[in-house]
C-alpha positions in Angstrom: 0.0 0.0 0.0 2.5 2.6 1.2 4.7 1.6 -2.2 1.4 2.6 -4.4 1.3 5.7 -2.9 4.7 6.6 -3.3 4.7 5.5 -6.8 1.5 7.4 -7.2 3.1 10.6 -5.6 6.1 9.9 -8.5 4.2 10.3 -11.5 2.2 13.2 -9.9 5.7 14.7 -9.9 6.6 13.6 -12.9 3.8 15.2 -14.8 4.3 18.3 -12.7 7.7 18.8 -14.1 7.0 18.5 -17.8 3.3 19.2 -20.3 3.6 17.4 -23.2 1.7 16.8 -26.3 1.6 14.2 -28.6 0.0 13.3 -31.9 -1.2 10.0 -33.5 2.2 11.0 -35.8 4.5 10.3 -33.3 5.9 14.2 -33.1 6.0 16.3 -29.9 6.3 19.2 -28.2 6.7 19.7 -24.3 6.3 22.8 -22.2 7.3 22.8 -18.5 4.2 24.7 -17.8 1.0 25.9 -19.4 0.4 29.5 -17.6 2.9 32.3 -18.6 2.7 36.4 -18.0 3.8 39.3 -19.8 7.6 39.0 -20.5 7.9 35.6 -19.8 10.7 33.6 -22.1 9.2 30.2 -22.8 11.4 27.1 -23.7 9.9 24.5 -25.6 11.2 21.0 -26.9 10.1 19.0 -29.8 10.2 16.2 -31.6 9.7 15.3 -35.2 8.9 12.0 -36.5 7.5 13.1 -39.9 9.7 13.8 -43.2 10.3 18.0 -43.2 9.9 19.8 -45.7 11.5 23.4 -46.5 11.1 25.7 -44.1 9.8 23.1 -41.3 8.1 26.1 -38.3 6.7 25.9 -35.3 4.1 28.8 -34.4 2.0 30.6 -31.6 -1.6 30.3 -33.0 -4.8 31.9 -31.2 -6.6 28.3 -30.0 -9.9 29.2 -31.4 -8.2 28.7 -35.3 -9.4 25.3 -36.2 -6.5 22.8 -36.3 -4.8 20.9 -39.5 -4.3 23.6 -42.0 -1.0 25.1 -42.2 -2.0 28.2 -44.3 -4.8 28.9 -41.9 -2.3 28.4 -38.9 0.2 30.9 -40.9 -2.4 33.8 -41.6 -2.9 33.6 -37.9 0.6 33.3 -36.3 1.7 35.5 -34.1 5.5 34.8 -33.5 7.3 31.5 -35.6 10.4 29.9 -36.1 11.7 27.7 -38.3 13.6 24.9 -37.7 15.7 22.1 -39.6 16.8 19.7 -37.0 14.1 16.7 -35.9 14.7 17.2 -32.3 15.6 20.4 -30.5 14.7 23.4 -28.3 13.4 27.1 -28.9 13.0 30.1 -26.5 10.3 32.5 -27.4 9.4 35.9 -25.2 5.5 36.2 -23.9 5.1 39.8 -25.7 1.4 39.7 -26.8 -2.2 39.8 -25.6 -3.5 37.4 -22.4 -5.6 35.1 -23.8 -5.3 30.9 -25.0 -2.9 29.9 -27.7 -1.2 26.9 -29.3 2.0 26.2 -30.1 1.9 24.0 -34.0 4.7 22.5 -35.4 4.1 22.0 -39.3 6.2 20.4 -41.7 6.9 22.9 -44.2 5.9 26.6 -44.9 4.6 25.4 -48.2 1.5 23.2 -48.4 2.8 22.0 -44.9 1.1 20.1 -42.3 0.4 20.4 -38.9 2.1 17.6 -37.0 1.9 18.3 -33.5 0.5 21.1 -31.1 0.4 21.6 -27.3 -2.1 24.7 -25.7 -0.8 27.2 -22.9 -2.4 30.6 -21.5 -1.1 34.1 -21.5 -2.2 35.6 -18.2 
């Protein structure tokens, strides 16, 4: 009993420490937190399983855009970066509006798709 507890208190740590997200592709991207301010600097880490195209990006996205379509996502983004390496790290600075928002990783700038997403809030 005492050892399901502990193991039990383990994985509540475990999930504390890092948010990620997954899709049926495979591809990720993890967040220590979901809840930023003003002026925060975010780190994320992701994970690509799917071929990349040119210009391969990952982009803040209001939430309520629908999902899937990468031009949508792009007439909507309000920060990206691109990126060429399937597994890595990016910092981006909080400098917009509170609100709900999504980081999308796509696989190309071009026709791309979205392969990945994880949601956070701007307080």
């Amino acid at each position: 009993m005492k050892l399901n507890k502990i193991l039990g208190s383990m994985l509540v740590a475990l999930i504390a420490i890092s948010i990620m997200s997954c899709s049926p592709t495979g591809s990720s991207i993890t967040l220590n937190k979901t809840v930023f301010n003003q002026g925060d600097e975010v780190t994320i880490k992701y994970s690509a399983k799917e071929e990349l195209g040119d210009h391969a990006w990952i982009g803040i996205i209001p939430s309520d855009i629908p999902h899937g379509d990468e031009a949508e996502n792009d007439r909507h983004d309000i920060a990206y970066k691109y990126f060429t390496e399937k597994e890595g790290e990016m910092i981006y600075t909080i400098d917009f509006e509170p609100g709900k928002y999504d980081f999308r990783m796509h696989t190309s700038d071009t026709d791309g798709k979205e392969i990945a997403s994880i949601s956070f809030e701007v307080k």
